[in-house]
C-alpha positions in Angstrom: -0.2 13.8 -27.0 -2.1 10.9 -25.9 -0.9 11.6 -22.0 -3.4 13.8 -20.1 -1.5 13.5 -17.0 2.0 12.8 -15.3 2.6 11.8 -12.4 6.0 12.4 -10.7 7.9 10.9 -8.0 9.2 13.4 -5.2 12.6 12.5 -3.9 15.3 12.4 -6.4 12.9 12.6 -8.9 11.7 16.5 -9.2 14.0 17.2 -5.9 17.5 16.4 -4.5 16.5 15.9 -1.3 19.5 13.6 -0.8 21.5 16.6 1.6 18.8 16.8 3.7 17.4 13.2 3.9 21.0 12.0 5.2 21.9 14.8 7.8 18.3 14.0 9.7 18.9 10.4 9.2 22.3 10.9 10.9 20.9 13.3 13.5 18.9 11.0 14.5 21.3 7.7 14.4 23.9 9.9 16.6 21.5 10.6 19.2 20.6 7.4 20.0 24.6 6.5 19.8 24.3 4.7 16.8 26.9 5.1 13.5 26.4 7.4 10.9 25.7 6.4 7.4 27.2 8.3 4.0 25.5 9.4 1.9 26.2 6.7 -0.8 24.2 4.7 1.6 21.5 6.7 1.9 21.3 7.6 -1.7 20.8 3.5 -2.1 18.5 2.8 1.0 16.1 5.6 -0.4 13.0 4.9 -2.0 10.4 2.9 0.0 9.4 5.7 2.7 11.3 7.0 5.6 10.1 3.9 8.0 12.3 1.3 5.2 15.0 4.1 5.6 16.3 3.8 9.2 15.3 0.5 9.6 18.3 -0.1 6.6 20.1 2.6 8.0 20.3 0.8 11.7 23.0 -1.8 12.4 22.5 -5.4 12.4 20.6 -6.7 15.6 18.8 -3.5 16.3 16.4 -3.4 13.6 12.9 -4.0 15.9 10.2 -2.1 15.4 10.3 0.0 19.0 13.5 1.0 17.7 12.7 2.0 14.3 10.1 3.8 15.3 11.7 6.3 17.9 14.5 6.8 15.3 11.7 7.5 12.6 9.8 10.0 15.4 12.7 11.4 16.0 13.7 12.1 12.3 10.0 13.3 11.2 10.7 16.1 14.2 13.9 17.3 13.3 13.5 17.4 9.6 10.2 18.8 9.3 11.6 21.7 11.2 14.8 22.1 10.0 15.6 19.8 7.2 12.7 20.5 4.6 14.6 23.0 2.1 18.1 23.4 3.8 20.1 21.8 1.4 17.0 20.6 -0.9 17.3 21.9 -4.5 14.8 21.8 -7.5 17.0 19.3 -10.6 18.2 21.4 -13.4 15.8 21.5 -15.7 13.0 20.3 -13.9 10.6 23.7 -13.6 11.2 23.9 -17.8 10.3 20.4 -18.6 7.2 21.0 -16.5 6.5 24.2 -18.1 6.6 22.5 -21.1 3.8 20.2 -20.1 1.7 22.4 -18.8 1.9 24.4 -21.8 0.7 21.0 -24.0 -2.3 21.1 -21.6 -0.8 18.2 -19.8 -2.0 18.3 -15.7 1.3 17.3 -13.8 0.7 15.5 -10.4 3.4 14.1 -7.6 3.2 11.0 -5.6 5.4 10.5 -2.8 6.5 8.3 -0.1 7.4 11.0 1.6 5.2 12.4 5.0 2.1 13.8 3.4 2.2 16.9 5.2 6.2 17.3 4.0 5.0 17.2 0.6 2.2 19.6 1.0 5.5 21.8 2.5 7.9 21.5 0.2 6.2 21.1 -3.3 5.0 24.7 -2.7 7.7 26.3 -1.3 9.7 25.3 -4.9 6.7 24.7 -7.3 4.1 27.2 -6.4 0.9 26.1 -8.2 2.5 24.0 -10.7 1.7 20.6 -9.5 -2.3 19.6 -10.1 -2.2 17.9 -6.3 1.1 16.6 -4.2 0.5 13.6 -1.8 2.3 11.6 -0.2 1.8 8.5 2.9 -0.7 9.7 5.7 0.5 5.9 7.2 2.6 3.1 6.6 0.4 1.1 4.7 0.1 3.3 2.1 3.6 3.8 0.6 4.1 2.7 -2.8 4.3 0.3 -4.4 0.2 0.5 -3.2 -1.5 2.7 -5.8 -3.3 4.6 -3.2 -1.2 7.6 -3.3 -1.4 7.9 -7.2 -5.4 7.6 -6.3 -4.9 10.8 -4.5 -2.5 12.7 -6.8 -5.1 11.9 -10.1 -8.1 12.5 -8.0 -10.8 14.1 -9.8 -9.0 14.3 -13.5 -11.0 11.0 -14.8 -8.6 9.9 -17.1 -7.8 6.6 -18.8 -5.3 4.3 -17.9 -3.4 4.7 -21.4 -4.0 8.7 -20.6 -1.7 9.1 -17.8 2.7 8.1 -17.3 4.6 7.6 -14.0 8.2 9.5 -13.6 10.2 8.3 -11.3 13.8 6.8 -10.3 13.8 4.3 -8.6 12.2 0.3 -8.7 9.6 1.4 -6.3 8.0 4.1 -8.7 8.8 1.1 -11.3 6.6 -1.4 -9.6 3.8 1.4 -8.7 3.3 2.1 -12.6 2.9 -1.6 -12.9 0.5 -1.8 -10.4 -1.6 1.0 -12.0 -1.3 -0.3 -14.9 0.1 2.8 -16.5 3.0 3.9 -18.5 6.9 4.4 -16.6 9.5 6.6 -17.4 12.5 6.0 -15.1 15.2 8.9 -14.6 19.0 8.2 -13.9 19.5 11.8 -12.3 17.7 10.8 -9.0 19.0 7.8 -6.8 19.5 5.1 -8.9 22.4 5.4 -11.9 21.2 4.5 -15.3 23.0 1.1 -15.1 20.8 -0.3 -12.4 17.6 1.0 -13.8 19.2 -1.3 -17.2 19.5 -4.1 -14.3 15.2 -3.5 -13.5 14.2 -3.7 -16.7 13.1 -0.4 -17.4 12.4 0.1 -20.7 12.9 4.0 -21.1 15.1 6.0 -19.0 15.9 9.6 -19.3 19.1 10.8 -18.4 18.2 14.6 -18.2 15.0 16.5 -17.8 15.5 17.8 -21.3 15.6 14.7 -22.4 12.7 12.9 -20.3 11.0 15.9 -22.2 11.5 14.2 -25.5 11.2 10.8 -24.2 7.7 11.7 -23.0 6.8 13.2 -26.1 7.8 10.6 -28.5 6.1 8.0 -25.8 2.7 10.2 -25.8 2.4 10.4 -30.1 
């Protein structure tokens, strides 16, 4: 097993946050009177932090910044208290394929655009200590595709480059592999279908955790 290290993606990656993501986005679009969104939408708009996220979500002509951020305040408050782990639900499969990991010695890491201290929440609450480190943005700038939150997740493990593989689902966690310069496994059970991660170019995709479990051992021989 050449990989030392994987590093997954959060949201629709290891979770299926998507419940939870679009009630607080719609909590906080019908308090400020604006339309909800489905959760199609949502599904599509997710990937590039929650900031990207209502500013897609918002209608035409009320996409400035003062406005995107009291939507995105009030979102952070609403789901960090009630939103974490209502509807949230580990993807089948996902606890054995990282058993399975761990038990080849392989450290397993995530690296969100999520709110680092949501992360640090809800990575526990369904992972215990299986995860090596969770992070996730501590500000705007940081959110992938910027390789600073895979900086944090790998901190201290003083691997190679050819030693470690990104697992992700959408073009975001594609271009953040790039960036690294590190191996990419894209998944077509999170929230992008396995037709549009054809589109992007990647070149493996897993449809299941089982088989992202042989996909990442046939990529690490």
């Amino acid at each position: 097993m050449k990989y030392k290290a994987v590093i997954f993606d959060l949201d629709g990656t290891v979770l299926n946050t998507l419940g939870d993501l679009t009630e607080g986005v719609n909590k906080a679009l019908s308090h400020y009177s604006y339309p909800p969104r489905t959760q199609e939408e949502i599904r599509r708009f997710i990937g590039d932090g929650v900031h990207m996220l209502i500013t897609r979500c918002l209608p035409e002509g009320v996409k400035d910044e003062e406005t995107v951020t009291r939507l995105e305040q009030y979102f952070d408050e609403y789901y960090s208290k009630e939103g974490l782990v209502k509807h949230t639900v580990p993807y089948e499969g996902i606890e054995s394929l990282l058993d399975a990991l761990k038990t080849e010695g392989v450290t397993v890491c995530v690296a969100s655009n999520k709110a680092d201290s949501a992360v640090k929440t809800i990575i526990p609450h369904f992972f215990g200590d299986r995860f090596y480190r969770q992070e996730g943005t501590r500000n705007f700038k940081e959110r992938k595709p910027a390789t600073v939150i895979v900086d944090r997740a790998t901190e201290g493990l003083n691997f190679l480059k050819e030693e470690l593989l990104f697992v992700g689902d959408t073009e975001v966690d594609m271009k953040t592999a790039a960036a690294y310069g590190i191996d990419f496994l894209a998944v077509s059970w999170g929230f992008r279908d396995f037709d549009r991660l054809v589109e992007l170019g990647c070149e493996h995709i897993a449809k299941t955790p089982s088989e992202a479990k042989e996909i990442i051992f046939k990529m690490g021989v």
